[in-house]
N, C-alpha and C positions, 0 to 999 in steps of 0.2 A: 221612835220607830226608824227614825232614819240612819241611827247611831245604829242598829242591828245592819238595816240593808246596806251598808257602807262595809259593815265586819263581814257578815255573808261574801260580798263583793270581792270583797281583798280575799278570802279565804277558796274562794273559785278561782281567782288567778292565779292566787299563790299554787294551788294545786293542780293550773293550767302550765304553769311556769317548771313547775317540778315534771311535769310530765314534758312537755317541752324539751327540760333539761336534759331526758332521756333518750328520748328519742332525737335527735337534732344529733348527736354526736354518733349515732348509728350510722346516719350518710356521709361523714366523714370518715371513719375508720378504717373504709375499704381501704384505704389511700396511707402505707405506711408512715407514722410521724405528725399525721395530720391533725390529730387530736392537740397537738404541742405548737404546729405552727398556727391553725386556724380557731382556736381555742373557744369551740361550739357549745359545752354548757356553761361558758361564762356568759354570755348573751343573756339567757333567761333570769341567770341570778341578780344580773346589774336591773334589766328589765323590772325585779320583781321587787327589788329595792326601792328603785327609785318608784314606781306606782305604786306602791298597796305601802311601802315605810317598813317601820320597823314595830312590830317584831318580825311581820312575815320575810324582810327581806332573809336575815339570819335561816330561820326556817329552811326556807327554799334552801339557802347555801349549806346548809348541816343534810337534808332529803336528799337532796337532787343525788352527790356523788352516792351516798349510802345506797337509795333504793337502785341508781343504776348498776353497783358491781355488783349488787343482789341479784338485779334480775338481767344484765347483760355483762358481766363480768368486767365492764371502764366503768372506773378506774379498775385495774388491776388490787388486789388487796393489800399488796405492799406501798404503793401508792395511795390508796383510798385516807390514813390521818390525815396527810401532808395537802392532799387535793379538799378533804372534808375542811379544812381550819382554812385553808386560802378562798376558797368556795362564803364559805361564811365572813370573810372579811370583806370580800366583795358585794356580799348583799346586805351588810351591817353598814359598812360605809358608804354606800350608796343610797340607802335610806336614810341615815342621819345627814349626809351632805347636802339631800335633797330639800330636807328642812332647813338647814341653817344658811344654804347661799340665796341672797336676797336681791335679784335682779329684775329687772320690769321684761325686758326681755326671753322669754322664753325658751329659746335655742339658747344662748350664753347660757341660762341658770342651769342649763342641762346639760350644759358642754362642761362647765364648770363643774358639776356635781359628779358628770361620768368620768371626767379626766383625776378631777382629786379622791377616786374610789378604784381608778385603776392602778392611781401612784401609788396610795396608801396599802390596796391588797398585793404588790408588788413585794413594797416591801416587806410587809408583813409576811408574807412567804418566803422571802431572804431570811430572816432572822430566824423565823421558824426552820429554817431547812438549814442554819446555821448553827443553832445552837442545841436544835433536838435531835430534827431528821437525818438530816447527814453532818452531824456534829464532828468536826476534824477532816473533813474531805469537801469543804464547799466553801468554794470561792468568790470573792467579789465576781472575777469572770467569769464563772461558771455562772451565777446571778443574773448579770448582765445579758448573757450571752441565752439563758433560756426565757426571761421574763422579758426581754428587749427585742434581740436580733431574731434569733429561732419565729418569737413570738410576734415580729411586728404584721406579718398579713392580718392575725386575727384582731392584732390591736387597730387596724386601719377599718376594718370591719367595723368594729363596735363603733368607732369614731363614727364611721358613717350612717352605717344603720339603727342604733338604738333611739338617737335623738327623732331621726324622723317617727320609727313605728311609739315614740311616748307621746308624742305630739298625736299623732293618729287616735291611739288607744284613751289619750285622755279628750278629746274631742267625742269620740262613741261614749263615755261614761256619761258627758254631758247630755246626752240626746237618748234621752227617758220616753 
C-alpha cells in the first residue's frame, strides 16, 4: 500500500508542478523578455524532478510547455519543440541526479543535483538548438549569451529558491 500512496503522491505533484508550470510564467510575461531572463517554468520542472524522480520529472518537462501554449499561447508554437526537449532535460536530469549524488548533507546533495541539471539542460539545448533548431545560425555566443548572461536572474533564483522550498516540501511529506 505504501508503494501506491507514494505513486498517488508523486502523480499530484507532478500534476501540481505542471500546473504551476502554467501559471507561474503568466506573472512574468507582462514584463517584455522576462520569460527569457527570469526563466519561471523552469522552477516547477527542476522542483518536480528532484521530488517525485523520474519518470515524473520528464513528464512534467514534456506537459508543462505543451499544455501552456495550448492553453495560454508560451511558449509560442515556434518555440514550443526547442522549449519541450530543454524542459524535459531539466526534469530528466534533475531526477536522476537527485538519485545518484550521495551526500550526508542535504542542501550540497541538492545544490549539487540542481546545479548539475542546470549545466546539463544547458547544454543539452546548445546542441539541440545547434544541430536541429537553429542548425547553421547558432553560436557558441549566442549559447552563452541566452543560457548564461540574458539568463542569469533566473538562474540565481533557482539557486536560491528551489533548495529551500525541497527541504520545506520534503519535511511536509514526512508529517503524515
Amino acid at each position: 500500500m505504501h508503494g501506491n500512496r507514494k505513486m498517488v503522491m508523486n502523480m499530484v505533484l507532478a500534476a501540481l508542478f505542471v500546473t504551476l508550470g502554467m501559471v507561474l510564467p503568466l506573472a512574468f510575461h507582462s514584463v517584455p523578455n522576462s520569460g527569457r531572463i527570469f526563466l519561471p517554468m523552469h522552477i516547477p520542472i527542476l522542483l518536480c524532478g528532484i521530488l517525485c524522480g523520474f519518470p515524473y520529472g520528464l513528464a512534467c518537462g514534456m506537459l508543462t510547455p505543451l499544455l501552456s501554449s495550448l492553453f495560454t499561447g508560451m511558449p509560442p508554437a515556434a518555440m514550443l519543440p526547442s522549449m519541450l526537449c530543454e524542459l524535459a532535460a531539466y526534469g530528466t536530469a534533475s531526477s536522476l541526479l537527485i538519485r545518484c549524488v550521495r551526500m550526508k548533507n542535504v542542501y550540497v546533495r541538492i545544490y549539487v543535483a540542481l546545479i548539475g541539471a542546470m549545466v546539463s539542460g544547458r547544454i543539452f539545448y546548445g546542441i539541440l538548438n545547434a544541430l536541429v533548431f537553429n542548425a547553421g545560425s547558432y553560436s557558441i555566443q549566442i549559447w552563452l549569451t541566452a543560457a548564461f548572461v540574458t539568463a542569469l536572474p533566473g538562474v540565481l533564483i533557482q539557486i536560491l529558491v528551489i533548495p529551500v522550498i525541497v527541504v520545506i516540501l520534503q519535511k511536509a511529506r514526512r508529517i503524515d
